[in-house]
N, CA, C and O atoms as CSV, one atom per row, in Angstrom:
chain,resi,resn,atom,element,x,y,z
A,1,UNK,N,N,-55.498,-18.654,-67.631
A,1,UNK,CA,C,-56.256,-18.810,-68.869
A,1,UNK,C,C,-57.536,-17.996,-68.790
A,1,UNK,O,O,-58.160,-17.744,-67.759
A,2,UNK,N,N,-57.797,-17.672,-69.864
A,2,UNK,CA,C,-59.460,-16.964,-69.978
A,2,UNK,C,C,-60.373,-17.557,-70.117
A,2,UNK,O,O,-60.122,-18.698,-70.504
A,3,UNK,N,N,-61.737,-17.274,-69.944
A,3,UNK,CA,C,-62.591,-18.019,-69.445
A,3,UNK,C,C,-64.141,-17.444,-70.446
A,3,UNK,O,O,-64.468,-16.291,-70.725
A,4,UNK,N,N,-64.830,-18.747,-70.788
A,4,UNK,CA,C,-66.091,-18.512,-71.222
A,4,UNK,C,C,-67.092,-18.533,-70.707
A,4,UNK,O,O,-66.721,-18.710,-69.547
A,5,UNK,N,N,-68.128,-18.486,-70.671
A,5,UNK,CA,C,-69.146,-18.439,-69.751
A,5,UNK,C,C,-70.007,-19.039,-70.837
A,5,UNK,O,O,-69.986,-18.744,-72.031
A,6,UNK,N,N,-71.091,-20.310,-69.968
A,6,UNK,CA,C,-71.789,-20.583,-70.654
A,6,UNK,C,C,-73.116,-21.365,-69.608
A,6,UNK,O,O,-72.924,-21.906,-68.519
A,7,UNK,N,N,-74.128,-21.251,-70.155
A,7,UNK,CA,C,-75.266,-21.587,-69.610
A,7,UNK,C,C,-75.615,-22.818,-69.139
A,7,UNK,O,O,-75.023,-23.694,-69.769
A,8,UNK,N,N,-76.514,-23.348,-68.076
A,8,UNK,CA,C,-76.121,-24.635,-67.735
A,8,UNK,C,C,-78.180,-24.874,-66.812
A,8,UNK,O,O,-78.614,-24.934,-65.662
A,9,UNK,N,N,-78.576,-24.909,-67.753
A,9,UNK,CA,C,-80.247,-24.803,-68.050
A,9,UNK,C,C,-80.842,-25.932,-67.108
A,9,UNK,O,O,-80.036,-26.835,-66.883
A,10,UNK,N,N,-81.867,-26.046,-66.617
A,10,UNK,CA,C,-82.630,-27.557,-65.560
A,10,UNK,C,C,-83.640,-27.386,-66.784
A,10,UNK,O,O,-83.924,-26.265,-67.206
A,11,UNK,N,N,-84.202,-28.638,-67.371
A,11,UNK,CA,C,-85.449,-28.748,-67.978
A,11,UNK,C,C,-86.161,-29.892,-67.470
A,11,UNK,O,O,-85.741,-31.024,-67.707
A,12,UNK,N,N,-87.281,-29.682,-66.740
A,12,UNK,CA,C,-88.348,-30.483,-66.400
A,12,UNK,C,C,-89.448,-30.537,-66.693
A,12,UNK,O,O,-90.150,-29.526,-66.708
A,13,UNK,N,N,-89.998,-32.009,-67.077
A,13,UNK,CA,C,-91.197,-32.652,-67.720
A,13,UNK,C,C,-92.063,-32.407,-66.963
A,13,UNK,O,O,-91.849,-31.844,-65.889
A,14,UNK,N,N,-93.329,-32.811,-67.397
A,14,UNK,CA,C,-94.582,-32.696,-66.657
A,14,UNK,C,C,-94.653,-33.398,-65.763
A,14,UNK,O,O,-94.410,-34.570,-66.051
A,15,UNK,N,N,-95.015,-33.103,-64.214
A,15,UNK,CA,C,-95.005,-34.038,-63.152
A,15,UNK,C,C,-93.238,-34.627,-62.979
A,15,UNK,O,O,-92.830,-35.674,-62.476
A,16,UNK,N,N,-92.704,-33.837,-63.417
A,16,UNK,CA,C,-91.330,-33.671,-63.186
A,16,UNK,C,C,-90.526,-35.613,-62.846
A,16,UNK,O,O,-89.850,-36.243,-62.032
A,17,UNK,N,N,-91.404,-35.784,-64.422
A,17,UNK,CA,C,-91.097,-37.306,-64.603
A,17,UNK,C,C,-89.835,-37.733,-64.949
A,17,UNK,O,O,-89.307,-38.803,-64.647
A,18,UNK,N,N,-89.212,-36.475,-65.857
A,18,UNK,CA,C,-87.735,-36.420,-66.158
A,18,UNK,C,C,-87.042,-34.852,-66.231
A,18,UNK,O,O,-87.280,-33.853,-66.910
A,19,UNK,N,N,-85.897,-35.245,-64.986
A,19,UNK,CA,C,-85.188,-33.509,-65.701
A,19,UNK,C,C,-84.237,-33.739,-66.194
A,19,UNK,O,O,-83.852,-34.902,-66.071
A,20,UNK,N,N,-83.421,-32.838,-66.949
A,20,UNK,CA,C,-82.257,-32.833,-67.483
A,20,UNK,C,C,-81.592,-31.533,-67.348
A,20,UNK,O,O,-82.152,-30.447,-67.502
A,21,UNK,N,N,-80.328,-31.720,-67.042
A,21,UNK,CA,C,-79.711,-30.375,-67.290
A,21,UNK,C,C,-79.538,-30.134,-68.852
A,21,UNK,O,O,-79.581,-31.156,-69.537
A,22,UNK,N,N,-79.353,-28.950,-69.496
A,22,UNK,CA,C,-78.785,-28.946,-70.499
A,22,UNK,C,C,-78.018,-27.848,-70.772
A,22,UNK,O,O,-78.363,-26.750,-70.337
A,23,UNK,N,N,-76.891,-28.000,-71.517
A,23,UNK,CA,C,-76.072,-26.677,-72.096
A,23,UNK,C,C,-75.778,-26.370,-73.286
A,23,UNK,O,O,-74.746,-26.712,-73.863
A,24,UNK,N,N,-76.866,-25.551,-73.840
A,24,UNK,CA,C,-76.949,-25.361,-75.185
A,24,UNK,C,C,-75.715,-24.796,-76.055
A,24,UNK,O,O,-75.806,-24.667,-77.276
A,25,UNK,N,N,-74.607,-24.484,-75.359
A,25,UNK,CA,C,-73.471,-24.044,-76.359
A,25,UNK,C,C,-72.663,-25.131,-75.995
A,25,UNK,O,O,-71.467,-25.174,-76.283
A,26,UNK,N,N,-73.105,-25.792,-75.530
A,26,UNK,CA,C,-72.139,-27.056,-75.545
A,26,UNK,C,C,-72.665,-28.655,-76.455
A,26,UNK,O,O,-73.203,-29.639,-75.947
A,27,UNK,N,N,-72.376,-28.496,-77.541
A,27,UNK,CA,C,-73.557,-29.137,-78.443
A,27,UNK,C,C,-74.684,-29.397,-77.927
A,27,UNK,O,O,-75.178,-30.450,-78.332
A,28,UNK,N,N,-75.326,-28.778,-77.118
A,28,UNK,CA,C,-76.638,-28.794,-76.573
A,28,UNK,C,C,-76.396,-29.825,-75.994
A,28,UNK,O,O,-77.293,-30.643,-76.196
A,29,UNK,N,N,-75.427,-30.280,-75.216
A,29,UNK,CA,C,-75.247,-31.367,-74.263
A,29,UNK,C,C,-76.320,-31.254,-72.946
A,29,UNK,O,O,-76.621,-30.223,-72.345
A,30,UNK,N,N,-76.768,-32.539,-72.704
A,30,UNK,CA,C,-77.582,-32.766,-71.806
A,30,UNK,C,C,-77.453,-33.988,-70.972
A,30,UNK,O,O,-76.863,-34.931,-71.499
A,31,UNK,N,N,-78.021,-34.177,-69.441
A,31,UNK,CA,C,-77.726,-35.112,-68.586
A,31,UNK,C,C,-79.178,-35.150,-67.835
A,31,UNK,O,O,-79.846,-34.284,-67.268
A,32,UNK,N,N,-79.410,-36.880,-68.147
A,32,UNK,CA,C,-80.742,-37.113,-67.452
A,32,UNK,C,C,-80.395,-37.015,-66.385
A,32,UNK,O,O,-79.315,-37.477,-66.017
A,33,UNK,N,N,-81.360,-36.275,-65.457
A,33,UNK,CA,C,-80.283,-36.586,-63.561
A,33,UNK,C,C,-81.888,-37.547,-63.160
A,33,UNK,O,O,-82.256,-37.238,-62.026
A,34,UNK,N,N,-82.808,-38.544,-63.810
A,34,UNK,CA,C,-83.883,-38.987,-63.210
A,34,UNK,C,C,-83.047,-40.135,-63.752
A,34,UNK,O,O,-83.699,-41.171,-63.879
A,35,UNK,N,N,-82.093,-40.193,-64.015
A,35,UNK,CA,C,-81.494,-41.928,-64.984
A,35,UNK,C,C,-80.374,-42.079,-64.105
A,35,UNK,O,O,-79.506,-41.357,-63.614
A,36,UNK,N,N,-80.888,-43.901,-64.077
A,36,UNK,CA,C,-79.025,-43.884,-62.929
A,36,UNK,C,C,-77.860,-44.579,-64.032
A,36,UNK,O,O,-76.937,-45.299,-63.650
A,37,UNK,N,N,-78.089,-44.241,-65.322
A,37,UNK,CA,C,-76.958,-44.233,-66.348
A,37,UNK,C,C,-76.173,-43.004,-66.127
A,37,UNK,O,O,-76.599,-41.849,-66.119
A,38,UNK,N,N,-74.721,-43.504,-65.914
A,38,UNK,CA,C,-73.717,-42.422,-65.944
A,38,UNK,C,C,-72.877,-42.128,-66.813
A,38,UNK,O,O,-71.853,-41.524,-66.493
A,39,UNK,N,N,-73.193,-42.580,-68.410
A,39,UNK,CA,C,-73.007,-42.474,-69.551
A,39,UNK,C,C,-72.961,-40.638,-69.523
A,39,UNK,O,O,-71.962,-39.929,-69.402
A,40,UNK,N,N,-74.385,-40.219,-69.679
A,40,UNK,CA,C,-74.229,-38.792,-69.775
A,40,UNK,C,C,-73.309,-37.833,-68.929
A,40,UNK,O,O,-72.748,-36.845,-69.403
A,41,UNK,N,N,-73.234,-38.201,-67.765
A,41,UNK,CA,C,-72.026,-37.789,-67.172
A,41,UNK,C,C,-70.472,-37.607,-67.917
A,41,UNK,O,O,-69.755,-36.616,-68.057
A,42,UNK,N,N,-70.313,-39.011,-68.312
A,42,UNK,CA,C,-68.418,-39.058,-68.643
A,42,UNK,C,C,-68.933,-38.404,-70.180
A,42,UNK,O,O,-68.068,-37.549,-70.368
A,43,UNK,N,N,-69.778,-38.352,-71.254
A,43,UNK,CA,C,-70.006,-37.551,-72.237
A,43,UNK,C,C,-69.928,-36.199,-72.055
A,43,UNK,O,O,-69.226,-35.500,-72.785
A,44,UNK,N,N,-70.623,-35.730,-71.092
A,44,UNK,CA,C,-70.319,-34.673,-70.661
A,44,UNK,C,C,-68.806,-33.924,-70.135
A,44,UNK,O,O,-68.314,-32.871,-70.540
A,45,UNK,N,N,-68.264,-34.922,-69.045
A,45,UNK,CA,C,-66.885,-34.625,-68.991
A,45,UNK,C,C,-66.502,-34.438,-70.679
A,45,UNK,O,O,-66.513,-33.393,-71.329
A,46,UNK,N,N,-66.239,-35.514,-71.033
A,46,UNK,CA,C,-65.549,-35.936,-72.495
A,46,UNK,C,C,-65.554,-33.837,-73.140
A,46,UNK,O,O,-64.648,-33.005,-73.075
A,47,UNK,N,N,-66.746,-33.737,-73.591
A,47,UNK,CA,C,-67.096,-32.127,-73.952
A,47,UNK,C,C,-66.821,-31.283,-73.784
A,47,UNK,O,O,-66.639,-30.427,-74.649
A,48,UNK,N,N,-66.624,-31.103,-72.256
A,48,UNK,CA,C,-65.973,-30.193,-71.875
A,48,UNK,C,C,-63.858,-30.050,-71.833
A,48,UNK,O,O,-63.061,-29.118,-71.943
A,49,UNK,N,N,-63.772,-31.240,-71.661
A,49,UNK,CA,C,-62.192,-31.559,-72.048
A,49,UNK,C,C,-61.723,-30.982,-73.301
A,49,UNK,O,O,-60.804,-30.168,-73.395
A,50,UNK,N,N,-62.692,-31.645,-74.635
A,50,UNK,CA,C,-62.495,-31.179,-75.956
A,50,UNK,C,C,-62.841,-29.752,-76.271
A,50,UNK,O,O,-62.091,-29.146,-77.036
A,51,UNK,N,N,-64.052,-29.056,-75.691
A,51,UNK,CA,C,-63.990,-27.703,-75.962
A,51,UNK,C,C,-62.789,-26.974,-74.778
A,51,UNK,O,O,-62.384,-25.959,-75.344
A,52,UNK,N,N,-62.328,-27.055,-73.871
A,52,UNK,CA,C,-61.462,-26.108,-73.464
A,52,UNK,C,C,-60.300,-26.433,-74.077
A,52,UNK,O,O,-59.349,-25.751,-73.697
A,53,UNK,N,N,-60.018,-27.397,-75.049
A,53,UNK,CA,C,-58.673,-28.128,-75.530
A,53,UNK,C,C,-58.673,-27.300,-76.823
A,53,UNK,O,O,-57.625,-26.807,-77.240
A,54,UNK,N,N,-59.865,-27.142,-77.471
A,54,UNK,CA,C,-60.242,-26.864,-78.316
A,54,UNK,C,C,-60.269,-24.979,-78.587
A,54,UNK,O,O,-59.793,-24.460,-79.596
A,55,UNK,N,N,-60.837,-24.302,-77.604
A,55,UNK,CA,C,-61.026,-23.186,-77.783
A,55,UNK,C,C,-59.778,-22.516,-76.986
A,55,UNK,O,O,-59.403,-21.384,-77.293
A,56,UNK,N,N,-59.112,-23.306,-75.886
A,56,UNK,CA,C,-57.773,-22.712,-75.475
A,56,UNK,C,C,-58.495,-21.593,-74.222
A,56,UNK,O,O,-57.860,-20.659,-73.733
A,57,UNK,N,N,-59.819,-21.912,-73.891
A,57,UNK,CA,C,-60.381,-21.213,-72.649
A,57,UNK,C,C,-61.251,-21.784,-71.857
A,57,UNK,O,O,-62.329,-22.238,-72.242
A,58,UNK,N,N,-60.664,-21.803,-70.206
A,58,UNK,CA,C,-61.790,-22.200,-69.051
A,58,UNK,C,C,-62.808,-22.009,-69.597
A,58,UNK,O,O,-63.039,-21.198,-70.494
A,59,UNK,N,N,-63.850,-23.110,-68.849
A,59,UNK,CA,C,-65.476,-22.931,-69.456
A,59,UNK,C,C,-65.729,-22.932,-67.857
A,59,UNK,O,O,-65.202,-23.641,-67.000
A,60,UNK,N,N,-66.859,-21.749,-67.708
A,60,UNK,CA,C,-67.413,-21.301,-66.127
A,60,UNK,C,C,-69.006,-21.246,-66.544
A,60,UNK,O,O,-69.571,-20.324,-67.134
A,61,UNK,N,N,-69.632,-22.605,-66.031
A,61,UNK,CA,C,-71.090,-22.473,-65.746
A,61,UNK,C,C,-71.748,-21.636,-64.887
A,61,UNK,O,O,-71.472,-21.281,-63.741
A,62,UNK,N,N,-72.614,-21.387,-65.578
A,62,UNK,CA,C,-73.772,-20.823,-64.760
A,62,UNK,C,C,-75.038,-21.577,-65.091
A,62,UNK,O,O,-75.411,-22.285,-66.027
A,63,UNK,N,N,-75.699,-21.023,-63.623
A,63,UNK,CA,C,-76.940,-21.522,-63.554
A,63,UNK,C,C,-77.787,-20.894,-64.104
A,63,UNK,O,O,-78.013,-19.807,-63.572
A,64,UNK,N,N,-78.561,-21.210,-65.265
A,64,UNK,CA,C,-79.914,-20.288,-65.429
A,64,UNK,C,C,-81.116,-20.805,-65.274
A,64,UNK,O,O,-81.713,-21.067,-66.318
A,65,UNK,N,N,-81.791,-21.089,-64.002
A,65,UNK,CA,C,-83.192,-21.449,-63.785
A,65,UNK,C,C,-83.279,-20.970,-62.409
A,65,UNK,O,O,-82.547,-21.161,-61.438
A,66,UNK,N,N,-84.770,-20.042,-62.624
A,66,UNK,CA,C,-85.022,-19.638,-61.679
A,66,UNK,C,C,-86.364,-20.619,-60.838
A,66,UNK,O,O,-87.307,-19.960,-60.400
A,67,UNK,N,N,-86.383,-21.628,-60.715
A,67,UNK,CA,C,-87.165,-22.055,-60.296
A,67,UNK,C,C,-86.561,-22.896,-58.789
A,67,UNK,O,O,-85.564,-23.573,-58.538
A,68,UNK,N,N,-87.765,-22.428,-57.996
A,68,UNK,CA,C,-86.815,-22.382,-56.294
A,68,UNK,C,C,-87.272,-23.893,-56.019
A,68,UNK,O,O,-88.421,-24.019,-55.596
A,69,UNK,N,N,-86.476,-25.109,-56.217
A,69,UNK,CA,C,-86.959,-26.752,-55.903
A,69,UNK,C,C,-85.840,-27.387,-55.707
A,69,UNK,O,O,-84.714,-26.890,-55.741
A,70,UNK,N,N,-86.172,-28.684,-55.463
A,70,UNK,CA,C,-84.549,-29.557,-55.598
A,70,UNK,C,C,-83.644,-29.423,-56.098
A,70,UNK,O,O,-82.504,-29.012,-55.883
A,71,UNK,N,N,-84.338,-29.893,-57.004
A,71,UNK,CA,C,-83.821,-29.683,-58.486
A,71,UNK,C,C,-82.952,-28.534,-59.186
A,71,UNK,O,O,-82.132,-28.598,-60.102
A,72,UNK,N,N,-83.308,-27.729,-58.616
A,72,UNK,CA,C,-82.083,-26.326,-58.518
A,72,UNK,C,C,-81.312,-25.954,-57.612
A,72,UNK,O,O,-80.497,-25.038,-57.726
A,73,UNK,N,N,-81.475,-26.554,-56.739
A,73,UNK,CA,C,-80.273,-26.794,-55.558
A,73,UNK,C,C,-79.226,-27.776,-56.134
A,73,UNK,O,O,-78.095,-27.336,-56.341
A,74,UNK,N,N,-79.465,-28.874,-56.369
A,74,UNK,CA,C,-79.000,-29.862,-57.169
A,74,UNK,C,C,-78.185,-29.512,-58.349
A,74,UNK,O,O,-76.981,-29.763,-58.385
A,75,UNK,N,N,-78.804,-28.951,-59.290
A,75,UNK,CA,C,-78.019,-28.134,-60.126
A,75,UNK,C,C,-76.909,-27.423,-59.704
A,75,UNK,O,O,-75.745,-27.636,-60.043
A,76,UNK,N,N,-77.415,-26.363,-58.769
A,76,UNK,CA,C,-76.563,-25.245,-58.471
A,76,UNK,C,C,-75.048,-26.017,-57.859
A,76,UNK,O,O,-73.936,-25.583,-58.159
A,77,UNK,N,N,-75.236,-27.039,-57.098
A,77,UNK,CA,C,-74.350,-27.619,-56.197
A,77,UNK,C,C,-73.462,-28.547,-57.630
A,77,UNK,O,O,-72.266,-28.680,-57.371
A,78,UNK,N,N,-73.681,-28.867,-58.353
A,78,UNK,CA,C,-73.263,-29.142,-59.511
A,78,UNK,C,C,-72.783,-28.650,-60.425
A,78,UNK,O,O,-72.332,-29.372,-61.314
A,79,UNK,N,N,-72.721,-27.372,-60.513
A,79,UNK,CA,C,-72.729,-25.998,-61.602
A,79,UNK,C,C,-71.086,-25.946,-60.338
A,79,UNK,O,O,-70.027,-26.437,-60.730
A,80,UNK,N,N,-71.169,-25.459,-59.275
A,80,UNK,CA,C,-70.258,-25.281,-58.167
A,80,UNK,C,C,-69.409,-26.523,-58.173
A,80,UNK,O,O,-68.501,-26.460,-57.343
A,81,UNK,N,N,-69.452,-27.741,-58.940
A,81,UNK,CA,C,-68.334,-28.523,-58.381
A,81,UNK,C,C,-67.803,-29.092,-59.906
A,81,UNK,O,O,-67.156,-30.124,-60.084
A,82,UNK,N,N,-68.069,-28.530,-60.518
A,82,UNK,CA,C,-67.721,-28.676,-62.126
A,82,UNK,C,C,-66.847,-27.587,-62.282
A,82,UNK,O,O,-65.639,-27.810,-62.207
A,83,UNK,N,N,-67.211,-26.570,-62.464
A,83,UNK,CA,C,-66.285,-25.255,-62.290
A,83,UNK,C,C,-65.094,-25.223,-61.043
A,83,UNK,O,O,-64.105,-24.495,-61.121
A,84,UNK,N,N,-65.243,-25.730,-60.400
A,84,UNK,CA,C,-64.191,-25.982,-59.371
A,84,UNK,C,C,-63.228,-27.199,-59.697
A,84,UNK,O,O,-62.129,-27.113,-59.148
A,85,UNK,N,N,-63.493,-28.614,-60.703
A,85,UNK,CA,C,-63.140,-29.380,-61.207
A,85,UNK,C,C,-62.031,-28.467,-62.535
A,85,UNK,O,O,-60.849,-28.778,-62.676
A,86,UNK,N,N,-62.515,-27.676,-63.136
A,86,UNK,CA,C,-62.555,-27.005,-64.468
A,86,UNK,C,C,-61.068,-26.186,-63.812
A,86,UNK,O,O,-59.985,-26.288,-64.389
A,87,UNK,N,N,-61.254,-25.388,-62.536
A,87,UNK,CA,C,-60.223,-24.648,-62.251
A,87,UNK,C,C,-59.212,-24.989,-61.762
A,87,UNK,O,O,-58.076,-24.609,-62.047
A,88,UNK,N,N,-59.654,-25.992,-60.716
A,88,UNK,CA,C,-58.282,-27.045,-60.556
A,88,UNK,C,C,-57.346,-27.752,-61.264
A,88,UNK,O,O,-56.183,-27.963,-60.921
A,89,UNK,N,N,-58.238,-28.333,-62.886
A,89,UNK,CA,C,-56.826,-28.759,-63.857
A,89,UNK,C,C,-56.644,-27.443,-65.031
A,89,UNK,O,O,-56.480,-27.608,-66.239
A,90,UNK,N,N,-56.700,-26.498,-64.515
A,90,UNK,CA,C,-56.162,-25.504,-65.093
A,90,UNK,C,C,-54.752,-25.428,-65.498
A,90,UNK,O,O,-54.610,-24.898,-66.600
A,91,UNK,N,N,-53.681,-25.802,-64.928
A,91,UNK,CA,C,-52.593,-26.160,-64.967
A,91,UNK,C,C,-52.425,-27.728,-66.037
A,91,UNK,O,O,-51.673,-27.694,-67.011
A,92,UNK,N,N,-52.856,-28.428,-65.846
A,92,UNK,CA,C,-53.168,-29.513,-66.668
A,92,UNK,C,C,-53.778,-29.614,-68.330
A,92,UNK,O,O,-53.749,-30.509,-69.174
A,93,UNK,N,N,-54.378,-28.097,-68.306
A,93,UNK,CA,C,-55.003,-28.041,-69.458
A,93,UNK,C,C,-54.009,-27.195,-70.179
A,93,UNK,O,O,-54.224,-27.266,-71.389
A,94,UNK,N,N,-52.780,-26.252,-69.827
A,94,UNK,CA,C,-52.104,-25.462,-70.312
A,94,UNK,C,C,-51.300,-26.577,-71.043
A,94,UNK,O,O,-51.283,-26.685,-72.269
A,95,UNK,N,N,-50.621,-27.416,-70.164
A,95,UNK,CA,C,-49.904,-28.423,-70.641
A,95,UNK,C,C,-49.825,-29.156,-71.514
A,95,UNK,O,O,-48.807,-29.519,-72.104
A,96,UNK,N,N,-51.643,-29.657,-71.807
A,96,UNK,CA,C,-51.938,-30.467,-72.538
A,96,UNK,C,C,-52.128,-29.228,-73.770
A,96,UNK,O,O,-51.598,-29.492,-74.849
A,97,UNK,N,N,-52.761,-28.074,-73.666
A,97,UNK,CA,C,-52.727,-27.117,-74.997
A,97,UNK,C,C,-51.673,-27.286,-75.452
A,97,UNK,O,O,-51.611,-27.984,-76.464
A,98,UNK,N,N,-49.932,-26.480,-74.653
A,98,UNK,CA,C,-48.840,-26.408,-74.875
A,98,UNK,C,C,-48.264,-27.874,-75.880
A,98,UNK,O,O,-47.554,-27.739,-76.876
A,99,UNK,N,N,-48.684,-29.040,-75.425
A,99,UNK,CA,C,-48.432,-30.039,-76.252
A,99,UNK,C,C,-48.673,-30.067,-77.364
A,99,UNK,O,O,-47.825,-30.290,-78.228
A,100,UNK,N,N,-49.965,-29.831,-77.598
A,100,UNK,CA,C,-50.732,-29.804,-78.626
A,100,UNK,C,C,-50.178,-28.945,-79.629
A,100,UNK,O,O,-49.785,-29.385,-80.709
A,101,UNK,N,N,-50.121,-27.442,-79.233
A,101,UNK,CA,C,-49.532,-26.818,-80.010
A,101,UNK,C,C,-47.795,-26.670,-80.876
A,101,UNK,O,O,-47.367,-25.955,-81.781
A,102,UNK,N,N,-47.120,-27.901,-79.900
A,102,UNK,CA,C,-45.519,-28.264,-80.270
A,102,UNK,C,C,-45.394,-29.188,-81.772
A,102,UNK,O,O,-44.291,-29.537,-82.192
């Protein structure tokens, strides 16, 4: 399958009271990572299921923050296990397109 590329942003508050990732082509979906609600998480899954179901193409994050902290390690290691999630049901997602489209 072909693949989109899309941005996958760290935004942090003052005194870095709250960050969030966010991915603005993905209805500007965002995930508190200072909240131990894991709501934004399975929303997030949920999004990404429906847009590759939806557009009929892998979605491959990237990281865009250049700021050298946890917090972007964190990201990055996250950006790396989402996309690796994403490529593994690659096969799973043909299937479920192929259905879709019968």
């Amino acid at each position: 399958m072909e693949s989109i590329i899309m941005k996958f942003e760290v935004d942090r508050s003052e005194n870095n009271e709250t960050v969030k990732f966010l991915i603005p082509d993905l209805e500007n979906s965002s995930v508190n990572i200072t909240d131990s609600n894991t709501q934004d998480i399975e929303n997030l899954f949920n999004l990404i299921f429906q847009e590759v179901i939806k557009r009929k193409k892998l979605i491959e994050f990237e990281l865009d923050d250049s700021n050298n902290d946890l917090f972007n390690e964190v990201a990055n290691d996250i950006v790396i296990q989402i996309n690796s999630e994403i490529k593994n049901a690659e096969s799973d997602f043909k299937k479920i397109i192929e259905l879709d489209n019968a």
